[in-house]
C-alpha positions as CSV (number, residue, x, y, z in Angstrom):
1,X,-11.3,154.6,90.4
2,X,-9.2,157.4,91.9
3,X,-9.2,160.9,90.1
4,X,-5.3,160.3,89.8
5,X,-6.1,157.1,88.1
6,X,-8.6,158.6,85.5
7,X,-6.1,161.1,84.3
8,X,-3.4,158.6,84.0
9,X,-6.0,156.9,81.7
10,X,-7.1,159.8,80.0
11,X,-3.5,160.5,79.3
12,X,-3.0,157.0,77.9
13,X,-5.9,157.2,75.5
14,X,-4.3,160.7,74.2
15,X,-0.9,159.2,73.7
16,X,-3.2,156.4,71.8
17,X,-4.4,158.4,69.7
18,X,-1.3,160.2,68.7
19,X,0.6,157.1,67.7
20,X,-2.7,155.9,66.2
21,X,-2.0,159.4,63.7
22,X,-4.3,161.9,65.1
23,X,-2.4,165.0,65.4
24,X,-5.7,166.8,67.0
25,X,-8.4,166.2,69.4
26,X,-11.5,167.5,68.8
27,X,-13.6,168.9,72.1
28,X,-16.8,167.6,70.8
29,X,-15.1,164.2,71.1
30,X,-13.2,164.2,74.2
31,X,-16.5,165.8,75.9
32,X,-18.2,162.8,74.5
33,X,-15.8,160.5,75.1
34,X,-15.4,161.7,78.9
35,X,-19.6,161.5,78.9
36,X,-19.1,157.8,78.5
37,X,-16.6,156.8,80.9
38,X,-17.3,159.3,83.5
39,X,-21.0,157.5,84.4
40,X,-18.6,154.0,84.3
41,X,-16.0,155.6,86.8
42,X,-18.3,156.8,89.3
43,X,-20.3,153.4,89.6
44,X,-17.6,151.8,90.2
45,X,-16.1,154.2,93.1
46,X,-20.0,153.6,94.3
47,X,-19.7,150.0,94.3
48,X,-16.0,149.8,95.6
49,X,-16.9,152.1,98.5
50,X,-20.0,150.0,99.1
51,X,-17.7,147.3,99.3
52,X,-15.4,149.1,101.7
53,X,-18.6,150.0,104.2
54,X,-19.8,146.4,104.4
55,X,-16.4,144.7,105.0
56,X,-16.2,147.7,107.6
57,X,-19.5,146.9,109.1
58,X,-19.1,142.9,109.0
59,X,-15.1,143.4,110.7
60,X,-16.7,145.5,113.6
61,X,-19.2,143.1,113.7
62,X,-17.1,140.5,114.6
63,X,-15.4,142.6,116.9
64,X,-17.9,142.8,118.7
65,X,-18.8,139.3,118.9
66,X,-15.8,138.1,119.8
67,X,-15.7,141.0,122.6
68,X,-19.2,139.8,123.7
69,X,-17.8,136.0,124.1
70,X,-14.7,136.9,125.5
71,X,-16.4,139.4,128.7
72,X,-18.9,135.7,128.8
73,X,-15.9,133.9,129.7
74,X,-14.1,136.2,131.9
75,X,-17.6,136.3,133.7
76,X,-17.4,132.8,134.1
77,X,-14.1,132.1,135.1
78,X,-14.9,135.0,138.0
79,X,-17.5,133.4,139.0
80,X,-15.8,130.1,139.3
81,X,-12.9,131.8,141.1
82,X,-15.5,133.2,143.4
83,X,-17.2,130.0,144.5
84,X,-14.0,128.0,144.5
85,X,-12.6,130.6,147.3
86,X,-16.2,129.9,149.2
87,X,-16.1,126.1,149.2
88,X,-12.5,126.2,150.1
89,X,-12.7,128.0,153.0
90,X,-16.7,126.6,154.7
91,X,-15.2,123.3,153.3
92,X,-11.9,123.5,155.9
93,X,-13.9,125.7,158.3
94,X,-16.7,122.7,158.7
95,X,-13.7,120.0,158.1
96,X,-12.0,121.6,160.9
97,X,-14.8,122.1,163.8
98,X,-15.1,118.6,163.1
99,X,-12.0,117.7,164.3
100,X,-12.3,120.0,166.9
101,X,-15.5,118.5,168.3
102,X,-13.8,114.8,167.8
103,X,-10.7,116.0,170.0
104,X,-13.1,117.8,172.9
105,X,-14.6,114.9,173.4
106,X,-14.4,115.8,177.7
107,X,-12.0,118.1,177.6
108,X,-13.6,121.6,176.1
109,X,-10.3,123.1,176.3
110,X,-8.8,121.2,174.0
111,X,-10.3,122.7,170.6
112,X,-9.4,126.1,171.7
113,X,-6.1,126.2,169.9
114,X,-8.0,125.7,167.2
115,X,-10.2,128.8,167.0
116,X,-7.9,131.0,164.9
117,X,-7.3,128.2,162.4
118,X,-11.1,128.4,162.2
119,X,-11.3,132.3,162.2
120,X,-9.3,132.6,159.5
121,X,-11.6,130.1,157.1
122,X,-14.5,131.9,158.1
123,X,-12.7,135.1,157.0
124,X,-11.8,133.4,153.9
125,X,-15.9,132.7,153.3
126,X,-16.4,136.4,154.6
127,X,-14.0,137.6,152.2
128,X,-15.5,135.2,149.3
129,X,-19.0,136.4,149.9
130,X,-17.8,140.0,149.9
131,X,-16.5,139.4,147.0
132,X,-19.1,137.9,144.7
133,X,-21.5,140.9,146.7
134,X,-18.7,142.8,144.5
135,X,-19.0,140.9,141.3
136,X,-22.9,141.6,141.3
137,X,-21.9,145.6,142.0
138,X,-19.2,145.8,139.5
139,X,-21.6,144.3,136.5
140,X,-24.0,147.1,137.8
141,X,-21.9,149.9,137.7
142,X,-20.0,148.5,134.0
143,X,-24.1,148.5,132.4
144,X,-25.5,151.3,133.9
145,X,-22.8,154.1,134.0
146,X,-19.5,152.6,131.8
147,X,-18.3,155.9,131.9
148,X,-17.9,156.1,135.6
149,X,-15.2,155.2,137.4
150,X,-17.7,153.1,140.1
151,X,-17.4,149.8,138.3
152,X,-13.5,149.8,138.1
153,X,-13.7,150.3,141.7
154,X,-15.9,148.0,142.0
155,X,-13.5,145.7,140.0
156,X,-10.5,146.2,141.7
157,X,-12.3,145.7,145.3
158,X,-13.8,142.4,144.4
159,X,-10.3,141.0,143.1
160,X,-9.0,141.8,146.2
161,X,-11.3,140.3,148.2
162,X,-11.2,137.7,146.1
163,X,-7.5,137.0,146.2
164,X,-7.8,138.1,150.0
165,X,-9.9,134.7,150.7
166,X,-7.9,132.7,148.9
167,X,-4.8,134.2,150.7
168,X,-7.1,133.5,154.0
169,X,-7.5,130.2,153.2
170,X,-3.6,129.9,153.5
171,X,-3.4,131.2,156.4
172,X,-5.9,128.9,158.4
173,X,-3.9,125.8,156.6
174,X,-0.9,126.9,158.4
175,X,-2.5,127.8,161.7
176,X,-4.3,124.5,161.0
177,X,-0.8,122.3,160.0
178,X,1.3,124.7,163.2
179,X,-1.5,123.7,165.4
180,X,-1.3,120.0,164.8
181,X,2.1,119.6,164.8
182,X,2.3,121.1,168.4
């Protein structure tokens, strides 16, 4: 009970009293009468701030919890992201020298319009590769010194890289698709 609360009580038991017929209060009695409810008040501002402290404690808890599962996800989807963008580009890169090495066949001169379809794929892997390098660097850098600003870096670099093979992937589709429409 708040202090503000007692004395609002306090006051209510006085104005009791005087309809009740008692004109005076005696101290002896209000000291005892404040002895008895003052123990009362003052468990129960215990308990309710116990109360308070563990619906505190559970809340944050769960905060963190949630925070926990939530950076275990956005791990995961990264590291999908990060092999996606690696089998997408060695996929077309392998896809593509075998074409090349079906249209050769006798004439070597033939698969050379191919090579920068090619280069760009194996950018793209570079760039994939680079990039998970980056994931590993990034979780380093978060653990071991949060307060740093090595594992944004980090961050940011490998997104790039990330989004950079996937953007290189592009590009060796249409060098790829301009190639074999020529």
């Amino acid at each position: 009970m708040k202090s503000s609360e007692f004395a609002t009580q306090l006051r209510n038991e006085v104005i009791q009293l005087t309809i009740n017929g008692q004109k005076t209060i005696d101290s002896k009695n209000l000291t005892k009468f404040l002895d008895e409810k003052i123990p009362l008040l003052e468990h129960a501002e215990k308990e309710d701030s116990n109360i308070t402290i563990d619906f505190r404690l559970a809340h944050y808890q769960a905060e963190i919890q949630s925070n926990t599962q939530m950076f275990a996800s956005v791990l995961d989807y990264g590291k999908h992201a990060l092999n996606s963008a690696m089998i997408i580009n060695a996929g077309a890169a392998v896809a593509l020298l075998s074409l090349i090495g079906n249209i050769i066949g006798g004439d070597p001169s033939a698969g050379s319009s191919y090579s920068t379809a090619v280069l760009w794929f194996v950018f793209g892997v570079l760039s994939a590769a680079i990039a998970t390098g980056g994931a590993y660097c990034t979780q380093y850098f978060y653990t071991q010194a949060p307060e740093k600003p090595t594992g944004k870096r980090f961050h940011v670099t490998t997104v790039i890289f990330a989004i950079g093979s996937y953007g290189l992937f592009i590009a060796g589709a249409l060098s790829s698709y301009f190639t074999l429409r020529s």
